[in-house]
N, C-alpha and C positions, 0 to 999 in steps of 0.2 A: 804549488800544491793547492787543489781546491780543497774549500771547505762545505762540508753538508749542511744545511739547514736545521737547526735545536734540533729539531723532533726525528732526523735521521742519524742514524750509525750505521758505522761498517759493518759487517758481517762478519764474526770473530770463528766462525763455524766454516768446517772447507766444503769449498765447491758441491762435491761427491754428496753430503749430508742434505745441503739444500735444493740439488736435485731429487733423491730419492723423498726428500719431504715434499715439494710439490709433485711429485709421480704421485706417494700414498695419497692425499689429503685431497688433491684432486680425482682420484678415483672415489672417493667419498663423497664429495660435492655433489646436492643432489641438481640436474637437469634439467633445463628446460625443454621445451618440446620442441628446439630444435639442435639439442642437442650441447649446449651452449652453459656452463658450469659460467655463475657469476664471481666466483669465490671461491677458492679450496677451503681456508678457514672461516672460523666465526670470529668478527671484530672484537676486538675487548668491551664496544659499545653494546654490540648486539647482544649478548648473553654473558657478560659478566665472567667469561675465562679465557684463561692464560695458555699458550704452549709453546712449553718450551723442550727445547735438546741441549744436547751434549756431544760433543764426538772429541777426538784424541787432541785434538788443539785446545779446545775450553777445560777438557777435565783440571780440575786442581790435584794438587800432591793429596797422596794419602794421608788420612788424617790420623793421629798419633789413637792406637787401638784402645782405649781406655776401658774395655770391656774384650768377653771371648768372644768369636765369631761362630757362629753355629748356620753351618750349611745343610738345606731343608731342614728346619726343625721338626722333631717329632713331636704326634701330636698332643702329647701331654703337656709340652712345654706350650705350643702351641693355645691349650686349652687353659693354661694357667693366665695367659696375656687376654685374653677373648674377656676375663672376669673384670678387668683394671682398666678397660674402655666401656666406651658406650655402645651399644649394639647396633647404630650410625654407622657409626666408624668403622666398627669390627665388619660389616657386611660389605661396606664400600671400599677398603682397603687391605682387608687380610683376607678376607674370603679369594679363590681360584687364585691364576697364574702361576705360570711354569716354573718360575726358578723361585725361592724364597732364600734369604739371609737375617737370620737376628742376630743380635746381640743380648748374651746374657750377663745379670750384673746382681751376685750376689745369688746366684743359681735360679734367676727369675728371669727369663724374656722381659726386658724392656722394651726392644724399637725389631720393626720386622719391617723390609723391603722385598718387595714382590716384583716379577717381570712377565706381565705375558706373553702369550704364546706367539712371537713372533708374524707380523703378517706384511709379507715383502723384508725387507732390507727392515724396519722400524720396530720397536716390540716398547707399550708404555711400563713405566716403572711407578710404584707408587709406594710410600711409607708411613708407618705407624708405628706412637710411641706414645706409650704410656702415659697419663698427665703428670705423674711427679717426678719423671726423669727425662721434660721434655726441655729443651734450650741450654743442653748439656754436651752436644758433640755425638750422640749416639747416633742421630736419626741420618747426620751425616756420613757418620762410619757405615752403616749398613747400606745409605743407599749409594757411596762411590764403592762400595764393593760389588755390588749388581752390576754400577755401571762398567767400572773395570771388565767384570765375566761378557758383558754384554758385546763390549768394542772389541775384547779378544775373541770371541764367537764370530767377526764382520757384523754385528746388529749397530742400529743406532736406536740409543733412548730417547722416550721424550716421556713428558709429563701433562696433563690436562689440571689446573688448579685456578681456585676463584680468584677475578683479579683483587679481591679485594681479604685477602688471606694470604696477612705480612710474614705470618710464620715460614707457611709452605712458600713463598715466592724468595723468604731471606735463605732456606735449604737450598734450592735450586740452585741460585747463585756462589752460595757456598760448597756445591758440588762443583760449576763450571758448566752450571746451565746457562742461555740465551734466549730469551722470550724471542719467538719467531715470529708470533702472529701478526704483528703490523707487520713485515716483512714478505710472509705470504698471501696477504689479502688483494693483492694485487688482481684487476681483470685481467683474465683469462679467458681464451679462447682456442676451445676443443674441437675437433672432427669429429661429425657423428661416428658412431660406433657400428 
């Protein structure tokens, strides 16, 4: 059995996933003028984020519901969480996207997971929670229930997050997320179009 070098690992993610993740992320890559994509992602060196996925092999078990789940909140409930973050946050992570999932605790929205609107096979997911019910289980209740909807839809999640924001990178793994992006940085080479 060989072994890989420290800084590599296997790919815990199936095949299917990290085909359609180099499809999306190279049609993002911007061009050169001959047509010639250096990169689909951005290095963790070059700008400081992370992306990762999910698909039916990484996901973890359901985590034990400690709160209701509330599919699309309405927006009152909605309006009541907007008050208990910072309007950073609220704009960067609650605002749009197609599916939403909170959790309320105690008749209050604590943690809300969003997914948008699908584009190809990929659709990102992102979460918000509250600062006094955060490193609680919430934020990953809401967001393996997105991911759940998502892989029974055919979608695959991924997430974009700083790599240096221990919170958001320990949820992801605690979902059965897989940082990709050393994986997809790989040179590539495109056909002009």
């Amino acid at each position: 059995m060989s072994r890989l070098p420290k800084d590599r690992h296997p790919m815990a993610l199936a095949e299917r996933t990290v085909a359609e993740a180099l499809r999306f992320f190279a049609r993002q890559a911007p061009r050169d003028g001959h047509g010639h994509a250096p990169a689909p992602l951005p290095r963790e060196s070059d700008d400081g984020q992370l992306i990762v996925m999910a698909d039916e092999r990484t996901l973890t078990a359901t985590p034990l519901a400690r709160a209701m789940l509330v599919h699309e909140p309405a927006a009152m409930l909605l309006d009541m969480m907007r008050f208990d973050v910072s309007h950073e946050e609220w704009a960067q992570y609650a605002t749009g996207g197609d599916r939403h999932v909170g959790a309320m605790r105690g008749g209050v929205l604590v943690a809300l997971a969003t997914a948008d609107r699908a584009e190809g096979c990929l659709s990102r997911v992102r979460v918000l929670v509250t600062p006094t019910f955060r490193q609680k289980g919430f934020g990953h209740l809401v967001l393996h229930r997105v991911v759940q909807q998502l892989l029974r839809d055919g979608l695959l999640p991924y997430a974009r997050m700083a790599a240096m924001d221990l919170g958001a990178r320990a949820l992801a793994r605690a979902a059965g997320f897989v940082n990709v992006t050393r994986n997809l940085t790989m040179p590539l080479q495109f056909a002009p179009l």
